[in-house]
C-alpha positions as CSV (number, residue, x, y, z in Angstrom):
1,X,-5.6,-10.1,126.7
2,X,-4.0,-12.7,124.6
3,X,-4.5,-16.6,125.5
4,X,-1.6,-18.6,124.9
5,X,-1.3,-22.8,124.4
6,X,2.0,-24.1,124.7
7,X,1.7,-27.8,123.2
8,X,5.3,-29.9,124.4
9,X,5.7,-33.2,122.8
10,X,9.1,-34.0,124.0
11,X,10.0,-37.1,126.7
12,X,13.3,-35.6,127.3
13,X,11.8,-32.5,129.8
14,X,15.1,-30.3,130.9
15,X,17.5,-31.1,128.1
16,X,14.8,-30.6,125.2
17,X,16.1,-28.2,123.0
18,X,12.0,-27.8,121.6
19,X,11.5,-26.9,125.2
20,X,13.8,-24.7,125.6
21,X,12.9,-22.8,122.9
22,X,9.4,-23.1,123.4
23,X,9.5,-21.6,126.6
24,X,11.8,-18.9,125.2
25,X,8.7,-17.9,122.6
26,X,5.9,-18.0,125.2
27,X,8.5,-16.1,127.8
28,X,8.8,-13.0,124.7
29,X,5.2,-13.1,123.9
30,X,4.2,-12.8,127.4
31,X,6.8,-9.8,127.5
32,X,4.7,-8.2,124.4
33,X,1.5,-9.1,126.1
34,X,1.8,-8.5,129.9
35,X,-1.6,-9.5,130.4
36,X,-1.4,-12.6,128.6
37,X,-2.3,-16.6,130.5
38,X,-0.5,-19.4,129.3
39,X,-2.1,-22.7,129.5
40,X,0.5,-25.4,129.2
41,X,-0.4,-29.3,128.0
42,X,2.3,-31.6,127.7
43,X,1.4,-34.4,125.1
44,X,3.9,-37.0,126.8
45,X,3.4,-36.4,130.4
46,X,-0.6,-36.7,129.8
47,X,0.0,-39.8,127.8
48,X,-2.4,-38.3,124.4
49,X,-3.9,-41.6,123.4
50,X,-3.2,-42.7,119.6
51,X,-6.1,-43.3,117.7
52,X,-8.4,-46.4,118.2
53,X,-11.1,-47.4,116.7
54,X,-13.4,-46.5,120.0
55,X,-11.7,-43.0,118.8
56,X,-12.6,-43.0,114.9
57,X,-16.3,-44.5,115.6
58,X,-17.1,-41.7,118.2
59,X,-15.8,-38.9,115.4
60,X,-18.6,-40.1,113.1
61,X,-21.1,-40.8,115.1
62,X,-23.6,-37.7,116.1
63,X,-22.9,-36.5,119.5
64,X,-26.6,-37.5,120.5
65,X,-26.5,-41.2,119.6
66,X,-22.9,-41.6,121.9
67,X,-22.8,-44.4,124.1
68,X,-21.0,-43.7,127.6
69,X,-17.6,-45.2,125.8
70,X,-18.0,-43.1,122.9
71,X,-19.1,-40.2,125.2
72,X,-15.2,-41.2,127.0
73,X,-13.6,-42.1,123.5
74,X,-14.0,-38.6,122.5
75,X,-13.5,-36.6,125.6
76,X,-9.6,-36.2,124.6
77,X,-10.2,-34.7,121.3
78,X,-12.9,-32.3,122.5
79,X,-11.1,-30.8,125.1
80,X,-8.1,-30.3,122.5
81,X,-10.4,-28.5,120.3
82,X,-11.4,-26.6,122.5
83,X,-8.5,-25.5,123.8
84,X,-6.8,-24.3,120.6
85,X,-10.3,-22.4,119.7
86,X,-9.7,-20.3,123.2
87,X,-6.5,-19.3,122.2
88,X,-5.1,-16.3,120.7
89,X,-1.8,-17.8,119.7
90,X,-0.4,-21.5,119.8
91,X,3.5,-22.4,120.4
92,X,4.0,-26.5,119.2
93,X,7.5,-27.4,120.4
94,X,8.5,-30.1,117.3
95,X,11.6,-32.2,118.3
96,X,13.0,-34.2,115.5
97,X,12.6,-37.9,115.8
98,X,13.9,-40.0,112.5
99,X,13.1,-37.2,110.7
100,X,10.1,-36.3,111.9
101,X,7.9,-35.2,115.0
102,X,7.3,-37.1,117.8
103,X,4.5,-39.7,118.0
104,X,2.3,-37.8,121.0
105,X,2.1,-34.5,118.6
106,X,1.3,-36.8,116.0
107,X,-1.7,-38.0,118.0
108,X,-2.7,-35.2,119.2
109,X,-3.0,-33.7,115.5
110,X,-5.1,-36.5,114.8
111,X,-7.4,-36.2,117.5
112,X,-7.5,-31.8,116.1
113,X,-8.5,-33.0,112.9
114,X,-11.8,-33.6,112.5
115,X,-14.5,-33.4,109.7
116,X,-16.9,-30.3,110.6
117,X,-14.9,-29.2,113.8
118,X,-11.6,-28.2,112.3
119,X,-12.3,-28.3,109.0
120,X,-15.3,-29.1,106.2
121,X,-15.9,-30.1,102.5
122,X,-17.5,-28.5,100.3
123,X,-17.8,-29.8,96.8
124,X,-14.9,-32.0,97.7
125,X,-13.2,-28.7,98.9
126,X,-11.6,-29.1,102.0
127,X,-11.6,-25.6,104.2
128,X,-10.1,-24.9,107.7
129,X,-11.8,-23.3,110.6
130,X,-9.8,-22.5,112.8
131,X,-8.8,-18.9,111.6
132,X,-7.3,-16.3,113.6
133,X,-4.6,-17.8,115.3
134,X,-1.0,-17.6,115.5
135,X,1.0,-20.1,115.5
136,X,4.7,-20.6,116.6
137,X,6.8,-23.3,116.1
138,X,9.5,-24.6,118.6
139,X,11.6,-26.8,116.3
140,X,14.6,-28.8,117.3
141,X,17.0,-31.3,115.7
142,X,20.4,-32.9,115.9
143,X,21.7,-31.8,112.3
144,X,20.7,-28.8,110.3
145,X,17.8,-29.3,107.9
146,X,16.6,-25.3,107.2
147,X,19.5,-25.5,104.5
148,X,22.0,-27.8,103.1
149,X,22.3,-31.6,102.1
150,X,19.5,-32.7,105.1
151,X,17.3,-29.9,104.2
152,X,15.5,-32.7,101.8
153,X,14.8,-35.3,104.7
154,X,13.1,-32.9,107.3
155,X,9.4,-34.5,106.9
156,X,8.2,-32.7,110.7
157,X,8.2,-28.5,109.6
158,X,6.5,-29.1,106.1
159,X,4.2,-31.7,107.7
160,X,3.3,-29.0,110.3
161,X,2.9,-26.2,108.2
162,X,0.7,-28.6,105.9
163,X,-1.4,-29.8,108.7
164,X,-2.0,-26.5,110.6
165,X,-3.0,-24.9,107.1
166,X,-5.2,-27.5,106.8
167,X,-7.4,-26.5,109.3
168,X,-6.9,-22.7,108.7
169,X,-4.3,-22.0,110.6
170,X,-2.0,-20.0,108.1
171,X,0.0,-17.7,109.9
172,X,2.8,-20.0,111.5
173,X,6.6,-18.9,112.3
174,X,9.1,-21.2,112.8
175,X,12.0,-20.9,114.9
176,X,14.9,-23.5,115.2
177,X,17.5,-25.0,117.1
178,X,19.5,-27.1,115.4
179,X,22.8,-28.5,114.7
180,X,22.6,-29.8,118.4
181,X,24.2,-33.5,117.6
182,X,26.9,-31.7,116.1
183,X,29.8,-32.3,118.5
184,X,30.7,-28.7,120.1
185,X,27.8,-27.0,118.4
186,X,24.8,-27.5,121.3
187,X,25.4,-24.5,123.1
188,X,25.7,-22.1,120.1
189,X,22.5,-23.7,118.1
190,X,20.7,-23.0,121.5
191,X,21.8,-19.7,121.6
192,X,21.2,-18.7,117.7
193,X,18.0,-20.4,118.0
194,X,16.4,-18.2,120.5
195,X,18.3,-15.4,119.5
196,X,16.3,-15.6,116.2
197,X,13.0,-15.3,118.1
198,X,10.7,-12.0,117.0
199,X,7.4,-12.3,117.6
200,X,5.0,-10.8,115.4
């Protein structure tokens, strides 16, 4: 039985092409893997908190010296931890926002990064541990940045990729709709992107 965690970071719920595809990649992994659950967090609905400094001093204080606030401060992290050790395979829907990904996945990965949860040194070596997961990306964006002239400004895939392998997890796809702001283009981007969907 496969676990699935569907991670949405977009504000614009129905019309987000990252949804759309996102729910299009857990929709053909659950066809692969009847038995599959899906748990389902949305980053912007939830309201993931940015980082604080309540936030940064409970990461690097031991568990056994937090005070109630720090006990709180950390709660959010934890549980996103946690949840992305129980799963099997991890769909991120990444909408493009000034040329990168929205601000609530961008908190969220910071809360997921953390020194001897997610990843350690040794020998100023970094290592990831988080292995055995795969991961699927839902990207979305208004021009096309897989190829071409705005292939050079897409700072949210490569930061992704980078971040995810970071902490182990290697094995990423990436599916796109794009081309959406193009005017008469939406409804064939949509279609091309989840077209293009083949899980592994």
């Amino acid at each position: 039985m496969k676990k699935i965690l569907h991670i949405i970071s977009s504000p614009r719920k129905g019309q987000s092409f990252s949804i759309k595809l996102g729910n299009a990649i857990v929709e053909k992994i659950q066809a692969k893997y009847p038995d599959s659950t899906l748990t389902e967090v949305n980053l912007v609905d939830k309201q993931f908190p940015h980082l604080e400094e309540m936030h940064l001093q409970a990461f690097f204080t031991p568990p056994e010296s937090h005070s109630p606030e720090l006990a709180e401060a950390i709660k959010h992290s934890n549980q996103a931890i946690q949840q992305i050790k129980d799963a099997d395979i991890i769909v991120i829907g990444a909408g493009m926002y000034n040329f990168s990904i929205h601000s609530s996945l961008k908190a969220w990965i910071d809360h997921i990064t953390r020194k001897g949860q997610t990843f350690d040194v040794s020998d100023g070596v970094p290592t990831g541990l988080i292995t055995g997961k795969k991961v699927y990306i839902a990207a979305s964006s208004g021009f096309i940045y897989s190829d071409g002239p705005m292939a050079g400004m897409d700072f949210g895939v490569p930061y992704l990729k980078a971040q995810f392998g970071f902490i182990g997890m290697t094995d990423l796809s990436v599916f796109r709709i794009e081309g959406t702001g193009i005017p008469g283009n939406a409804e064939a981007a949509e279609k091309a992107g989840i077209e293009s969907i083949v899980i592994d």
